[in-house]
N, C-alpha and C positions, 0 to 999 in steps of 0.2 A: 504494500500500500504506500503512496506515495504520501510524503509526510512536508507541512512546511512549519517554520518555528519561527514565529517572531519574539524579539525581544527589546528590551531596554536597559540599558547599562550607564555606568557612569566613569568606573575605574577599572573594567571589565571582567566582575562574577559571574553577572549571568549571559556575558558572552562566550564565557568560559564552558560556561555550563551547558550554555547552549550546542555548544561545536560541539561537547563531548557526549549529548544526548542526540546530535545529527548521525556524527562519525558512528555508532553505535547502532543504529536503524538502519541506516542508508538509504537512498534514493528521497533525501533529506534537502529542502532549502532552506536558508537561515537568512531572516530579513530583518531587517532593523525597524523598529517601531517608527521611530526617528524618522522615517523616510515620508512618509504620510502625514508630516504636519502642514503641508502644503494645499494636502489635496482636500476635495470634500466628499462627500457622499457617503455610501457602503462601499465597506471593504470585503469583497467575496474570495478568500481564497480556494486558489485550483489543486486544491488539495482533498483524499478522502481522511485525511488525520493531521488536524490540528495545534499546535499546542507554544503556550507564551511562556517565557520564563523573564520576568522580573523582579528586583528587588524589594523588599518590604520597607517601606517608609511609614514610621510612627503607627505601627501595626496595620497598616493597609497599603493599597495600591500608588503606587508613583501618579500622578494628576495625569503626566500622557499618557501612557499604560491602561488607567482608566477609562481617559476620555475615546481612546484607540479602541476599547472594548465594546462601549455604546455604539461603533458605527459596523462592529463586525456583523455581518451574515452569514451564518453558519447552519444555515436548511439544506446544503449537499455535503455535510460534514459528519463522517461515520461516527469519529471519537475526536473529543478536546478535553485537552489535559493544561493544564498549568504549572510549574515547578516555581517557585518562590526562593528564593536567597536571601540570610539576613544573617545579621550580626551576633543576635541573640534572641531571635523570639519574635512573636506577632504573624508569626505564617499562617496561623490558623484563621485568624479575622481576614487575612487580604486573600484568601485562599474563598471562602465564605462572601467574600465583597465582589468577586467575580461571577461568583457561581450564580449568584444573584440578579449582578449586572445582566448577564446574558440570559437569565429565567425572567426576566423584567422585558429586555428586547424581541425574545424571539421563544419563550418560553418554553426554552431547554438549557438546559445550565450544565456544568462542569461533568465528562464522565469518570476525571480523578484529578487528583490537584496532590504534589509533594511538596516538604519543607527541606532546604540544605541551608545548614550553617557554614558557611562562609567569613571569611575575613569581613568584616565590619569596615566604614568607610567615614562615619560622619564626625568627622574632625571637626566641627564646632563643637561636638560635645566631648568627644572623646578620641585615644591615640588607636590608630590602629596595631593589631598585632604583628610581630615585627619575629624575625630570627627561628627557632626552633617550635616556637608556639604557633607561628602564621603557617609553615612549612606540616604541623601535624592536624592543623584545620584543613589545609590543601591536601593533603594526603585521603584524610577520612570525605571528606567532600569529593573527591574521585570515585571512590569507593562504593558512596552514595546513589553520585550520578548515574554509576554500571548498573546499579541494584533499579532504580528509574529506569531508566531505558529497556531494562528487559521485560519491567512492568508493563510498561507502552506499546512494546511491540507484542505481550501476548495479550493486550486490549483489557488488563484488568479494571477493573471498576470499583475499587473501595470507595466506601465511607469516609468521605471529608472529615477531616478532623475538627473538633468542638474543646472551645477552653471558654467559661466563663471567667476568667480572669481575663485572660488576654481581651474577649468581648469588651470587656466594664475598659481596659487599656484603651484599646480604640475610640470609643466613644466619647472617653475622655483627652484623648489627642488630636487624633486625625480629623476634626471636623478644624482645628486650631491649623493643623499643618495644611491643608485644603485654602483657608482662606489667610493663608501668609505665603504660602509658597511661591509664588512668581515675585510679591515686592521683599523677598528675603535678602533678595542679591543686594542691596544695600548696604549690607554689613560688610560687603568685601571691598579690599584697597588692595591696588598695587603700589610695590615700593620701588625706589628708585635701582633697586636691583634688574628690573624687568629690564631684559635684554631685547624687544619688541620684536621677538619671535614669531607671534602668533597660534602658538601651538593653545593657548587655551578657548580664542575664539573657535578652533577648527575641531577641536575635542567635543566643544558644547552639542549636546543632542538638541538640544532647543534650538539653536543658530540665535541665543542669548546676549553673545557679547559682541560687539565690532570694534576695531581697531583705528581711534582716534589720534592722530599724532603721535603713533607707535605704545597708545596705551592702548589696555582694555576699558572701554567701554557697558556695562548690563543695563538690560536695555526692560527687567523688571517681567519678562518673559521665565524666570528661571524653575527647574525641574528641585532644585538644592540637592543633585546626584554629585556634587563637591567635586567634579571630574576637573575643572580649572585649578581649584585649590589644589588636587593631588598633580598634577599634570606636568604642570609650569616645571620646565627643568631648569628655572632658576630659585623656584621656591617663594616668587616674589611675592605672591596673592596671598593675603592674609583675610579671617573676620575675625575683626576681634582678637587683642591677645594672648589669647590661649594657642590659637591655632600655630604659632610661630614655633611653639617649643614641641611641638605631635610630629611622629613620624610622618613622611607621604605614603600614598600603596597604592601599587597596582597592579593588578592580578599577571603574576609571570606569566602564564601562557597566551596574555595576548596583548600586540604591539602597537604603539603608540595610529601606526599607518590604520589601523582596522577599527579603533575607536574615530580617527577622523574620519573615518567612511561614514558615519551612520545616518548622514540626513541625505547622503546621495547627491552631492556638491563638492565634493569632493574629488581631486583628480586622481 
């Protein structure tokens, strides 16, 4: 069965994740969420198995990722699956926020949904992990993905997972991070280190930032997937000083070249 996988990434988890649950199936396309922020309409993929893998933001879905969801049409669509990546938790709510979204659309919702822990990303609050600790999260989140992907292809269909904890989480966040997230980008500055590269306008999945007299520019469009913060290979993009003294990350297996791909403007 031919399979397509969209996704959304920022420092590249679940782009990661995504090649590793293509490679694994085969006769797999992997398309970037990213790419359809231009367009309008329904999104009908030429696919009979569907399936998205993005990040958990504040125990739900990333706002594009979301918004990407409401326009899907998915009435020649045998099985869709979603895989979620996060730092430490909240996969069950954005797992749950989907299944919905699309029982709301087209009223047929999720036929399985996975959670992998992942390297954590969001430097305004916290460091990511760094050395032997990042290196044994990557390891079991391999590990994970195999276990996924075999699930996928023999079409299993669990039980979504349920946490009222994590619910009462979301309810209590995610409605805050929904109506802050694009004017967030406020908080970030560049320093006179910025070497006017541009690597972090061309990183941005949103096409966020532009490049004013060799500065960056946010233009209040933003995802807060922190891909410019981590990106910049001068380190120059700061929020706030906390961010100054946190490690960067970016998921080893995938290259700076392949995160600027993702709005498809890219050469």
């Amino acid at each position: 069965m031919k399979t397509v996988i969209y996704y959304f990434t920022g420092t590249g988890n679940s782009l990661a994740a995504a090649k590793k649950i293509a490679g694994a199936l085969g006769d797999c396309e992997v398309v970037p969420i990213a790419s359809f922020t231009n367009t309008v309409g329904s999104i009908t993929p030429d696919a009979g198995r569907v399936g998205i893998v993005c990040p958990v933001y504040f125990a739900g879905l990333p706002a594009m990722a979301a918004s990407f969801a409401e326009r899907l049409d998915l009435a020649a669509a045998d099985y869709v699956f979603l895989v979620v990546t996060h730092g430490g938790g909240g996969g069950a709510a954005a797992l749950r926020q989907l299944d919905g979204i699309l029982r709301d659309r087209q009223g047929r919702g999720l036929d399985a949904g996975f959670t992998v822990h992942m390297p954590g990303n969001y430097i305004l609050m916290y460091e990511s992990p760094a050395g032997e600790k990042r290196d044994r999260l990557l390891d079991a989140a391999e590990a994970e993905l195999d276990a996924i992907a075999g699930r996928v292809r023999q079409g299993e269909r669990p039980k979504l997972p349920n946490s009222p904890v994590v619910r009462i989480v979301k309810a209590l966040t995610y409605p805050w991070f929904r109506s802050h997230v694009h004017g967030d980008d406020r908080k970030f500055t560049v320093s006179e280190g910025c070497t006017s590269c541009g690597t972090c306008a061309a990183v941005c999945p949103a096409g966020n930032i532009e490049m004013v007299d060799g500065k960056p520019v946010w233009n209040h469009r933003c995802e807060l997937c922190c891909g410019c913060i981590h990106l910049c290979p001068a380190e120059a993009i700061q929020a706030g000083r906390g961010t100054g003294k946190r490690q960067r990350y970016r998921n080893p297996s995938v290259g700076i070249a392949e995160l600027k791909g993702q709005r498809g403007d890219e050469p």
